[in-house]
C-alpha positions in Angstrom: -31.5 45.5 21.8 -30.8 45.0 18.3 -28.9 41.9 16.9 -26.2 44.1 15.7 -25.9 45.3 19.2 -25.7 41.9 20.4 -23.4 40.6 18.2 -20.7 43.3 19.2 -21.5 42.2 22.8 -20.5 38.6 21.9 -17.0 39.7 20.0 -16.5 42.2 23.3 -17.2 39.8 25.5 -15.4 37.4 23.8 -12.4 39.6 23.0 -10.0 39.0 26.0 -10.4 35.4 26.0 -7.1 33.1 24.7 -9.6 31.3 22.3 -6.6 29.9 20.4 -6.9 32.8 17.6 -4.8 34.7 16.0 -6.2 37.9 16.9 -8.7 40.2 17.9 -10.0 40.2 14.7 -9.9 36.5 14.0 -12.4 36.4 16.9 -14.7 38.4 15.6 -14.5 36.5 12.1 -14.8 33.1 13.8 -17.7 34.4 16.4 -20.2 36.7 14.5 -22.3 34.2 13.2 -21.0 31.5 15.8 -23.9 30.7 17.7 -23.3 27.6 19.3 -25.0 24.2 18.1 -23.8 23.1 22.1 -22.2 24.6 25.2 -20.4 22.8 28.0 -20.4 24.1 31.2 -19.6 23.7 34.8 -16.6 21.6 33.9 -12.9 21.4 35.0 -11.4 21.1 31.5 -8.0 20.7 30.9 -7.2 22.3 27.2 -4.0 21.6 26.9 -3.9 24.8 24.9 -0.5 26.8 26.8 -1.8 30.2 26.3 -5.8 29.0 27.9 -4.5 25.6 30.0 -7.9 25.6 32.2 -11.5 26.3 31.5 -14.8 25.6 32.5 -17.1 26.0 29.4 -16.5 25.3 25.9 -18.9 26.3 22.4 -19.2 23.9 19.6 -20.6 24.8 16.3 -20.2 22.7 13.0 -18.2 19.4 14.9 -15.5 22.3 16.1 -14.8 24.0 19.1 -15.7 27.9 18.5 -14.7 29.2 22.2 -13.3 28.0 25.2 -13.1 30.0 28.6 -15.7 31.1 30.9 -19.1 30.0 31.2 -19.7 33.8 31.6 -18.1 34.4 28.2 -19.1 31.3 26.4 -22.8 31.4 27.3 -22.7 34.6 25.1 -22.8 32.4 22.8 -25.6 30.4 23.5 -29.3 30.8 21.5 -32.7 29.4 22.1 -31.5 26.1 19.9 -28.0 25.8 21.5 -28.0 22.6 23.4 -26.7 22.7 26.8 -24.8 19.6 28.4 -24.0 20.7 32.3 -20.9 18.7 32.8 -20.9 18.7 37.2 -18.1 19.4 37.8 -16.0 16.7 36.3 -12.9 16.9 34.7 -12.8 17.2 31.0 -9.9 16.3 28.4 -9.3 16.2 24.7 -10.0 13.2 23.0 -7.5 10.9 23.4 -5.4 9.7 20.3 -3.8 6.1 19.8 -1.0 6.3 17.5 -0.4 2.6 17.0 -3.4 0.1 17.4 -4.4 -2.2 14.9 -8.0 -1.1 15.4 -9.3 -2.3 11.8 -8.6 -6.1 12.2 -9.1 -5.6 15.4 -12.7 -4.5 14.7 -13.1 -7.5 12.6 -12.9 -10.3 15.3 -13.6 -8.3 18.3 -17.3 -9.8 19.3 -15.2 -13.4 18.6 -13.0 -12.6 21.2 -13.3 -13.6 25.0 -11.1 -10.7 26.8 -8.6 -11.2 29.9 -7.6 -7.2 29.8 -8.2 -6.5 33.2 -8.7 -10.0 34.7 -6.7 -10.0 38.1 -6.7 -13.4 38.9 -6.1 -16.6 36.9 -9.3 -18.7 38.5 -11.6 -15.5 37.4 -10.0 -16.0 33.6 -10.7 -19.8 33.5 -14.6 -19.3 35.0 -15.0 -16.8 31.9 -13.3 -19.1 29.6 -16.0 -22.1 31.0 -19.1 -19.6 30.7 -18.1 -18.9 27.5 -17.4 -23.0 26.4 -20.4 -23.4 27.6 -22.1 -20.5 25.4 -20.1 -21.3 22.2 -22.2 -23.3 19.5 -19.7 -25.6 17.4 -18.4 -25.3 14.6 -17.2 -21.8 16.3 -13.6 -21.3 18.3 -13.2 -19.3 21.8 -10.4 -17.5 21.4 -8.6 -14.9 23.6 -6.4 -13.0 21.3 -3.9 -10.8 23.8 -4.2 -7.8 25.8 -3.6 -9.8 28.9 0.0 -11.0 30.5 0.7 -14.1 32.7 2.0 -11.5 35.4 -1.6 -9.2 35.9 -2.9 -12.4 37.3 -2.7 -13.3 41.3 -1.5 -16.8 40.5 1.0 -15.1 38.3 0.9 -18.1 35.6 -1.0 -19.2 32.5 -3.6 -21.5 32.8 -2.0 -25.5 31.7 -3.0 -27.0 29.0 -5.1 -30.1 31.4 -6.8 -26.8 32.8 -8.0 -26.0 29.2 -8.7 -29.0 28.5 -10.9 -29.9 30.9 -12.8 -26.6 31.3 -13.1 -27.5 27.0 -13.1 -30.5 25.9 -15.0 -30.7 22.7 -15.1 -26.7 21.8 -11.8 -25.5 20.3 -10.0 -22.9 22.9 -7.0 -20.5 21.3 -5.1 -18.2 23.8 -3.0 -15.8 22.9 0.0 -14.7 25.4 1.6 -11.6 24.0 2.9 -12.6 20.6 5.6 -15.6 22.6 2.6 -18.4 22.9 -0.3 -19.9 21.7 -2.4 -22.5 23.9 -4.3 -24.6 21.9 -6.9 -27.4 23.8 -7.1 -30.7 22.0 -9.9 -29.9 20.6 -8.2 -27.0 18.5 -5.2 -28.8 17.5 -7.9 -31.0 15.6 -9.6 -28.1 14.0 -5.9 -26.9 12.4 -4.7 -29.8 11.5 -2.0 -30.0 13.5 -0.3 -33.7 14.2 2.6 -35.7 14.7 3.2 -35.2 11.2 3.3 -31.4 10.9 6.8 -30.3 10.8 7.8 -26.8 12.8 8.0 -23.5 10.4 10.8 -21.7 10.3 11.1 -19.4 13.7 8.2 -21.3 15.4 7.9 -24.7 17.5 5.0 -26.6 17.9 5.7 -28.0 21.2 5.3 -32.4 21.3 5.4 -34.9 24.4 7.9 -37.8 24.7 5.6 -39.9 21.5 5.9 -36.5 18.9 2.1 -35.2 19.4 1.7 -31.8 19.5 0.8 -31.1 23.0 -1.2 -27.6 22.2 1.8 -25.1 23.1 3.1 -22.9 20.4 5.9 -21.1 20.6 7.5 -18.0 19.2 11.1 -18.8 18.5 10.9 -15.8 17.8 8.6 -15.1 15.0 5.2 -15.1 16.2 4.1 -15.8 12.3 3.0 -19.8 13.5 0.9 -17.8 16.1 -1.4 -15.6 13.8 -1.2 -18.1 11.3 -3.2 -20.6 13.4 -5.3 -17.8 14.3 -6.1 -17.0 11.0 -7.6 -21.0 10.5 -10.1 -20.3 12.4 -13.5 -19.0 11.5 -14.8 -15.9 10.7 -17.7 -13.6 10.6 -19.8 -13.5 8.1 -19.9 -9.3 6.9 -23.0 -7.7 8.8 -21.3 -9.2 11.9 -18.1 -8.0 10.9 -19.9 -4.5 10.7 -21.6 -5.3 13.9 -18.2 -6.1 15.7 -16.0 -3.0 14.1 -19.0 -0.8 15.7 -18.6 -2.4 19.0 -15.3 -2.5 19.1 -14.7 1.4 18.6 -17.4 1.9 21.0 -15.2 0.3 23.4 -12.9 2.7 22.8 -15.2 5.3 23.2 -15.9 4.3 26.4 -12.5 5.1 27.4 -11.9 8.3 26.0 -10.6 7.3 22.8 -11.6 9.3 19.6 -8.8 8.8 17.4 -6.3 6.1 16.3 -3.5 5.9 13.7 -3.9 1.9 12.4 -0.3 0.3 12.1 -2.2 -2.6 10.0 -1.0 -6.1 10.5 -0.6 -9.5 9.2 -3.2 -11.2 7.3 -4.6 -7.4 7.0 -4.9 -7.4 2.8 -5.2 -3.9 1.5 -8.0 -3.0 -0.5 -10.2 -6.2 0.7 -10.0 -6.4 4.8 -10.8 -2.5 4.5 -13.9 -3.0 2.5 -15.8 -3.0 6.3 -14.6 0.1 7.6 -15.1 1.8 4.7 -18.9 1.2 4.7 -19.2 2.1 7.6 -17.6 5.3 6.9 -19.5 5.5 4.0 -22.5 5.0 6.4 -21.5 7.6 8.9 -21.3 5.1 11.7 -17.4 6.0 12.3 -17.2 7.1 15.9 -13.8 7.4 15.7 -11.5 9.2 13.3 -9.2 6.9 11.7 -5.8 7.5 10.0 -4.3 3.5 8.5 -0.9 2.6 7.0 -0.7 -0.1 5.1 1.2 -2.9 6.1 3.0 -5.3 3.2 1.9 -9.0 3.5 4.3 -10.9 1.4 8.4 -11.4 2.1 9.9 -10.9 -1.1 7.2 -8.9 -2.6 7.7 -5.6 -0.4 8.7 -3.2 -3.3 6.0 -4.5 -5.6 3.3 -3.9 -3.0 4.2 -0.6 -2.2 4.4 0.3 -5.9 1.4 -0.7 -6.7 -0.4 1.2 -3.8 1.9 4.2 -4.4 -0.6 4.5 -8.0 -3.7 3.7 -6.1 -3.7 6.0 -2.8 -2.1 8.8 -1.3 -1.0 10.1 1.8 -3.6 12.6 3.6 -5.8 11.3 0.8 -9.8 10.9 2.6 -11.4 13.0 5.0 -11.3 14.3 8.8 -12.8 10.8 9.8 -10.9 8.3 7.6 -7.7 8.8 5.8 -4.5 7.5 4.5 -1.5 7.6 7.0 1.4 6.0 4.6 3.3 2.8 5.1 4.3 0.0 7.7 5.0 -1.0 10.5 6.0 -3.7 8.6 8.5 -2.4 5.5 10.1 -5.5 4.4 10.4 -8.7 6.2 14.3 -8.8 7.2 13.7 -5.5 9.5 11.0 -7.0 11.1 12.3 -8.1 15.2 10.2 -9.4 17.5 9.6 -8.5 20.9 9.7 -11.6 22.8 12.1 -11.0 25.7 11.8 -15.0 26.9 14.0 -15.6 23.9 17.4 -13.8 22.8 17.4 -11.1 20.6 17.3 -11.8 17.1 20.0 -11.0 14.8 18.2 -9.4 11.0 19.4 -11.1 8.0 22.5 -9.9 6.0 19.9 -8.9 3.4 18.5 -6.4 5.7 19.3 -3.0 3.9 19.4 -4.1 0.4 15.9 -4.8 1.0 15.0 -2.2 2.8 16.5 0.7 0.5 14.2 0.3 -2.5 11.5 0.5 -0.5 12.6 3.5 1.5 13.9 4.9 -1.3 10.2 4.7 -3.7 8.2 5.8 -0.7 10.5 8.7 0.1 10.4 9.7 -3.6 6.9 9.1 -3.7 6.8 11.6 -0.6 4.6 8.4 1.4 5.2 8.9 5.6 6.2 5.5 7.1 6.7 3.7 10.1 9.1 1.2 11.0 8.6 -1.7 13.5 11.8 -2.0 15.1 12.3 -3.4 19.1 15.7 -3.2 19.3 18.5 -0.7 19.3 20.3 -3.0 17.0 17.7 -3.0 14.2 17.5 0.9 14.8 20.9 1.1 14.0 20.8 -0.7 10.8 17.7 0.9 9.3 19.0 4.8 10.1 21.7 3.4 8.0 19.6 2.7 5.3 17.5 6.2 6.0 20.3 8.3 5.7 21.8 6.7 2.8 18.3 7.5 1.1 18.3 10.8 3.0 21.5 11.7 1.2 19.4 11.6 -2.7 16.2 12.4 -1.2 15.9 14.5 1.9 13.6 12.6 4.6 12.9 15.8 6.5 8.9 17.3 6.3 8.0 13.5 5.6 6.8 12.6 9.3 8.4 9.0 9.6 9.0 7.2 12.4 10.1 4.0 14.4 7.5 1.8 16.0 8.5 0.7 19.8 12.5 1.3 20.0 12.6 -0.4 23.7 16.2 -0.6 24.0 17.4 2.6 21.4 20.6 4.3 22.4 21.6 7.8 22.4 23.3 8.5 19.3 19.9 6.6 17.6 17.9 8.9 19.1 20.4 12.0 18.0 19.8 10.3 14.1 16.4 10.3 14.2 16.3 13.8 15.3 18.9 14.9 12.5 16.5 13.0 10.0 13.3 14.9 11.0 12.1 11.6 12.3 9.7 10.8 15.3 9.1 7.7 17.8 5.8 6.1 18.8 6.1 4.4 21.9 3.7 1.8 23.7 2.9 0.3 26.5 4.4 -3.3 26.1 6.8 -3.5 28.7 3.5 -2.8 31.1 2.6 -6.6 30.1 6.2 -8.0 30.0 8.7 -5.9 31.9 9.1 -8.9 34.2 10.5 -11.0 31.4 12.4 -8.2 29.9 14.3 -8.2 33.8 15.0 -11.8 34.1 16.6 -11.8 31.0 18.9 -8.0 30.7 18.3 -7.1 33.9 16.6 -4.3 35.9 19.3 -1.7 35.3 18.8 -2.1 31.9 15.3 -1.8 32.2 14.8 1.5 33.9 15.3 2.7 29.9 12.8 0.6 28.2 12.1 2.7 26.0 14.0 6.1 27.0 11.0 8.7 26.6 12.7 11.7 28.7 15.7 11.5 26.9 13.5 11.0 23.1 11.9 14.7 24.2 14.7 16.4 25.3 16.7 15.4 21.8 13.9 17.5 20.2 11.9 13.9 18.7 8.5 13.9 18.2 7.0 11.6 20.4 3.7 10.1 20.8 2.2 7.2 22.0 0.0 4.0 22.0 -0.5 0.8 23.0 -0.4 -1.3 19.8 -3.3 -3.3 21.0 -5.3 -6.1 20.4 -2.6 -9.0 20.3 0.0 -8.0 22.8 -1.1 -5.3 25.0 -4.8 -3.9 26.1 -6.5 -1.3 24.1 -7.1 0.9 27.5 -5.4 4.0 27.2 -5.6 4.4 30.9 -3.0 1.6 31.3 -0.8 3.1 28.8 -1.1 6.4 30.8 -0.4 4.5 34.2 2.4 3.1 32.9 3.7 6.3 32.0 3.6 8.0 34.9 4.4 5.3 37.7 7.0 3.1 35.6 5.3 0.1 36.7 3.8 -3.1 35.2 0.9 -4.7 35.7 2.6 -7.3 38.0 3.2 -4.3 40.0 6.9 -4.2 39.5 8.7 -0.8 39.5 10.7 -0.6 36.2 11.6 3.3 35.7 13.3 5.8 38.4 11.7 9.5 38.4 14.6 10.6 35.7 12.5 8.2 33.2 8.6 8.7 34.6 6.1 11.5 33.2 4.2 14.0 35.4 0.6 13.7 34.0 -0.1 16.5 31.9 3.1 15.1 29.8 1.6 12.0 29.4 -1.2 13.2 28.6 0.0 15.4 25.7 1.9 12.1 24.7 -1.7 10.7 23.9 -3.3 13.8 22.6 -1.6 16.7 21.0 1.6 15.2 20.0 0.0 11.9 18.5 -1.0 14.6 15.7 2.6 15.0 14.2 2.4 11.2 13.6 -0.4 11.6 11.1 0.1 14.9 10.3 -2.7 16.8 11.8 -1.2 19.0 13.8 -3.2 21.8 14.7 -6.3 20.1 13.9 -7.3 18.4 17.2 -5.7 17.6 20.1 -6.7 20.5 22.0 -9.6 22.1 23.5 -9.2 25.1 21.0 -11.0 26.8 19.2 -10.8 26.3 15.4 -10.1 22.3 16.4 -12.4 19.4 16.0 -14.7 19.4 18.8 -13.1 15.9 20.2 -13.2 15.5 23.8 -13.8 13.1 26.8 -15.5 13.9 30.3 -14.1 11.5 32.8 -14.9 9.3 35.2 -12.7 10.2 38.0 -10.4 13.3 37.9 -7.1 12.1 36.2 -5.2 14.9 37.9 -6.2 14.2 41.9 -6.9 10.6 41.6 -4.0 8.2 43.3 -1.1 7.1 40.9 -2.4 3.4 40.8 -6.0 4.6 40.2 -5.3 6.1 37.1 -6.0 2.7 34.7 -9.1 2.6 36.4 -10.3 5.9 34.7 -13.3 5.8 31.9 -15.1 7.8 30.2 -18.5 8.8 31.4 -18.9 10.8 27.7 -17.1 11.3 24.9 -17.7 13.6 22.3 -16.7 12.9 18.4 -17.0 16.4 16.1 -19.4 17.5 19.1 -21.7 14.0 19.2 -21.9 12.1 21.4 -20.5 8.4 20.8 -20.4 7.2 24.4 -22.6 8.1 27.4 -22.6 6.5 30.9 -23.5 7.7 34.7 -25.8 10.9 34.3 -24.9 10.7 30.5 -26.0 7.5 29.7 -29.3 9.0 27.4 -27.0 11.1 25.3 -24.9 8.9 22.8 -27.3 6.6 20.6 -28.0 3.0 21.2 -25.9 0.1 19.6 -27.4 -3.0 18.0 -26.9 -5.8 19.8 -23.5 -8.0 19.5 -23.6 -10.2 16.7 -23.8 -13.3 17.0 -25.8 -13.6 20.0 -23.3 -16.1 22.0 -20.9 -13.3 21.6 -18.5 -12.8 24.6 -19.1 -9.3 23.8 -22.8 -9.9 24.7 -21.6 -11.7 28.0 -18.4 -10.1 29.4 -18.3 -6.6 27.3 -14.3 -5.6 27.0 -12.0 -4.3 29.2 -12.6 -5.9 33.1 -12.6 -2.9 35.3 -10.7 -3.8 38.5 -13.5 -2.8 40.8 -15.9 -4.8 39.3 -13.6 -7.4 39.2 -12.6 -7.8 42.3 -16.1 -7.3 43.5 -17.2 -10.6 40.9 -14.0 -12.4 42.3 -14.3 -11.7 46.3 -18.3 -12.6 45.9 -17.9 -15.8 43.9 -15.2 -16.9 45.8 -17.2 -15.8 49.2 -20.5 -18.3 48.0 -18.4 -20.7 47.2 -16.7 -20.9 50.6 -19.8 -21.5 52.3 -19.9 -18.3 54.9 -22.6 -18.5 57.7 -24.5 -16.0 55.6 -24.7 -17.7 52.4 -23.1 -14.8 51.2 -25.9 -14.3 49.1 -27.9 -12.1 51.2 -25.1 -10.3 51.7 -23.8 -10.3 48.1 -24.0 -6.9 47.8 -22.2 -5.9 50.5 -19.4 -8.1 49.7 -19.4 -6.5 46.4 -19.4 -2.8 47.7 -16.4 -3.5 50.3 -14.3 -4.7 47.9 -15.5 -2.1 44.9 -13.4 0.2 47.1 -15.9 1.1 50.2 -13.9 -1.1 53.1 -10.4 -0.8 53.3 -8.4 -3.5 52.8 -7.2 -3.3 56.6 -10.6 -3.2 57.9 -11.5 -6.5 55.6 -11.4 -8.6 58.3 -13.7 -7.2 60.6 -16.1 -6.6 57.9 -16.5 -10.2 57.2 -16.5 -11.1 60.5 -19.0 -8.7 61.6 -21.4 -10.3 58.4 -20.9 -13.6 60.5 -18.6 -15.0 57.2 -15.9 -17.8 57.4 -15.1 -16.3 54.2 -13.5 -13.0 55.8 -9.7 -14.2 55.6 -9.1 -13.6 52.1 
């Protein structure tokens, strides 16, 4: 047979597939000399393309997807180099997208950081917090730096500051609770400075006993600017480990699926100098995942000037499909910056508000520069759409692709504005870690709206979300998509009725295709399409069957990046390439890894907790058994039994 011949064979093979082209004829363009560099097959992939939902095979060639259908079809496309990955059966997704993570300073401190995301229990956070005391050489801090909440734990508390203390007595400890407290041990307090002497800053306490010491509590009041400034006294890694901890961190994210994230900056993140590590290592082609970063102003008063200057430097779109430039925010100017900590009231923006915020709006809009606006409250919305369509009025905002960070408590005629402006809304996960608060103080009916995501869709608003980790909430998607779907928080307490709740496959556009309008990429990936960068993620457990409160347990067991692999595990744990080791060696990264998985967790807890009691076993012959019960493999209401039957006095719990 002639390769002519065979070549028409492909495009007639190919021809009645919805490969996401525009025609016949497209296929045949995109197909003739399309031999695959790899082929997936055997999978349940979800494509989330409407005219080809469901497949089970999909061609890459060139980092893009050139067919998806069939493994009949698609193999038509295979030749004797085309690498073949048999995917078992498991469900497959497109990469997920983060549209608000601060990813590039995370990346910075991450193999620092000791991580509670995941921890269930309050006594399993302290024992990492003494193993990791214990590890930590001096002059060097152990810090947790969010993505946990008082209410994931069983004890449903924070650890005291005697706790701390005693578990650390000489090695400085900072926690970070959301962005409402700081816990500092004794030995911290000494390493900022902090004394009797040290007077509060302006929206901050630092909390003192009955003498006017500073007792190690600092609290947002409610600017949480005394919280990452004492973070920022501590200190830092030296570059190569910077390098070293920016690779592990978006591994981390690999791990769960993640392949892209729009970066919302952040205090104390300068622009050009705390991007000088990320862009080596795109330089370096040791990006594994595809980056889109706003730049975030880092001066009150000196807004205008900051975005003036970078307006000559950069532009938006301006980079590549792995790293590029997103626009401005979240932070525009100082006065429309609320906070989010719902243990205090609501604070009131300064009269200044809009006159500071129009210039700015005003440049950027003129300058045609995207932006996003970090704005908790409906009240702040309010006064910023002011401001937008003032500017809108001069300068039309529409086909710019700007939007409002969080908007928990936004109203319905906000909502209507932004969709009259051409404006979008990312959402996040927050009220996952402090719903509970949010309810003591407003109230659960005005809760079941926090934010309003049915009602942002049905006005016709772009929505996407995120989870705006590493400081407040977890950088697991898998929460965010929990939370999405069941309403609930991490403390387990229903927030949202059904009329506010997402089936699945919403929320799981919410986190894929739609997160592209929000750097404007749409079209571009996303999907399981072909023509789209080849971005994908093969799961651990089938999102679609698995139980409601299963779903933040999901990983990734390989995730694909332009068609590379960039995280393997289970049966695909030989395909994505090795890491260096965490740098420095007494990282936490190196003991504890990131995100806790609950299984695992539960498995550590019940096992420590069952040696420790003293069963008739020892528990340490048994220790795997313990572990596998409660993995998942006993039921809960067969716990009792199973202990007893191991001859345990352990088997109450």
């Amino acid at each position: 047979m002639s390769t002519t011949h065979d070549r028409r064979t492909v495009v007639g093979g190919l021809g009645a597939m919805a490969a996401g082209l525009a025609s016949p004829k497209g296929l045949e363009a995109q197909t003739m000399n399309a031999i695959a560099d790899l082929i997936l097959f055997n999978g349940r992939i979800t494509t989330l393309d409407r005219q080809n939902p469901e497949a089970t095979a999909a061609a890459i060639r060139d980092g893009r997807f050139v067919a998806v259908g069939s493994e009949r079809n698609v193999m038509l496309l295979a030749g004797p180099a085309t690498r073949r990955i048999d995917l078992k059966g498991r469900r497959v997704i497109p990469g997920l997208i983060d549209s608000h993570m601060h990813i590039i300073r995370g990346g910075l401190n991450y193999n620092m950081e000791l991580r509670w995301d995941g921890v269930r229990s309050l006594a399993d956070a302290m024992r990492m917090l003494k193993d990791q005391v214990d590890r930590t050489p001096a002059p060097q801090w152990v810090r947790v730096v969010g993505g946990f909440s008082a209410h994931q734990f069983a004890e449903k508390r924070l650890p005291t500051l005697d706790e701390i203390n005693t578990v650390a007595p000489d090695t400085p400890v900072f926690i970070l609770h959301l962005y409402d407290r700081a816990l500092l041990n004794a030995a911290a307090l000494r390493a900022v400075g902090y004394t009797k002497e040290t007077s509060n800053p302006p929206g901050g306490e630092i909390q003192r006993d009955a003498h006017g010491n500073p007792t190690g509590a600092l609290i947002a009041r409610p600017n949480a600017t005394i919280l990452y400034a004492t973070l920022a006294k501590g200190p830092k890694l030296p570059p190569e480990y910077q390098k070293n901890s920016t690779r592990h961190f978006m591994r981390e994210v690999n791990r769960l699926g993640v392949t892209g994230v729009i970066d919302a900056g952040g205090g104390f993140q300068n622009y050009p100098d705390d991007y000088a590590i990320i862009e080596e290592l795109h330089r370096d082609g040791q990006l594994t995942v595809r980056l889109a970063y706003n730049l975030f102003t880092q001066k009150p008063k000196e807004e205008l000037k900051d975005f003036d200057t970078w307006a000559k430097q950069v532009k938006p779109g301006q980079g590549d499909d792995l790293y590029r430039h997103n626009g401005a925010g979240e932070m525009l100017v100082y006065t429309a910056a609320d906070f989010e900590d719902f243990r205090v009231e609501r604070p009131d923006m300064p009269p200044s508000m809009e006159s500071d915020l129009e210039p700015v709006v005003r440049l950027l809009a003129e300058n045609r520069w995207p932006w996003r606006l970090h704005a908790t409250y409906n009240e702040t919305i309010t006064r910023a759409l002011d401001v937008f369509e003032k500017v809108d009025r001069d300068v039309p905002l529409q086909g710019l692709n700007w939007f409002i960070d969080h908007a928990e408590t936004i109203d319905d005629r906000n909502i209507d504005r932004i969709a009259a402006l051409g404006g979008g809304i990312a959402v996040q996960h927050r009220m996952a870690f402090q719903g509970e608060d949010f309810v003591e103080r407003y109230g659960s009916k005005a809760a079941e709206r926090t934010p309003p995501i049915r009602r942002m869709m049905e006005a016709g608003v772009p929505v996407g979300a995120g989870t705006d980790a590493t400081r407040v909430a977890s950088y697991n998607p898998w929460v965010s998509l929990s939370w999405l779907v069941t309403g609930k928080t991490l403390g387990g307490l229903t927030l949202y009725p059904a009329a506010n709740r997402l089936d699945r496959e919403t929320a799981l556009r919410l986190w894929t295709e739609a997160n592209t309008w929000f750097s404007t990429e749409e079209g571009k990936k996303g999907q399981i399409k072909a023509g789209q960068l080849a971005d994908l993620a093969v799961l651990s457990d089938d999102y679609f069957s698995v139980p409601e409160d299963d779903i933040q347990d999901i990983t990734s067991v390989l995730t694909l990046l332009g068609g590379n692999p960039v995280h393997g595990d289970a049966e695909f744990k030989d395909l994505a390439p090795s890491l260096p080791p965490p740098m420095p060696d007494w990282s936490p990264v190196a003991r504890f890894g990131g995100y806790q998985q609950r299984a695992e967790n539960d498995a550590q807890a019940k096992y420590a907790f069952a040696a420790a009691c003293g069963c008739a076993n020892s528990c340490g012959v048994h220790g795997h058994a313990h572990a596998g019960a409660w993995a998942g493999n006993v039921p809960a209401s067969d716990s009792r039994s199973f202990w007893g039957a191991l001859g345990c006095s352990c088997w109450a719990f």
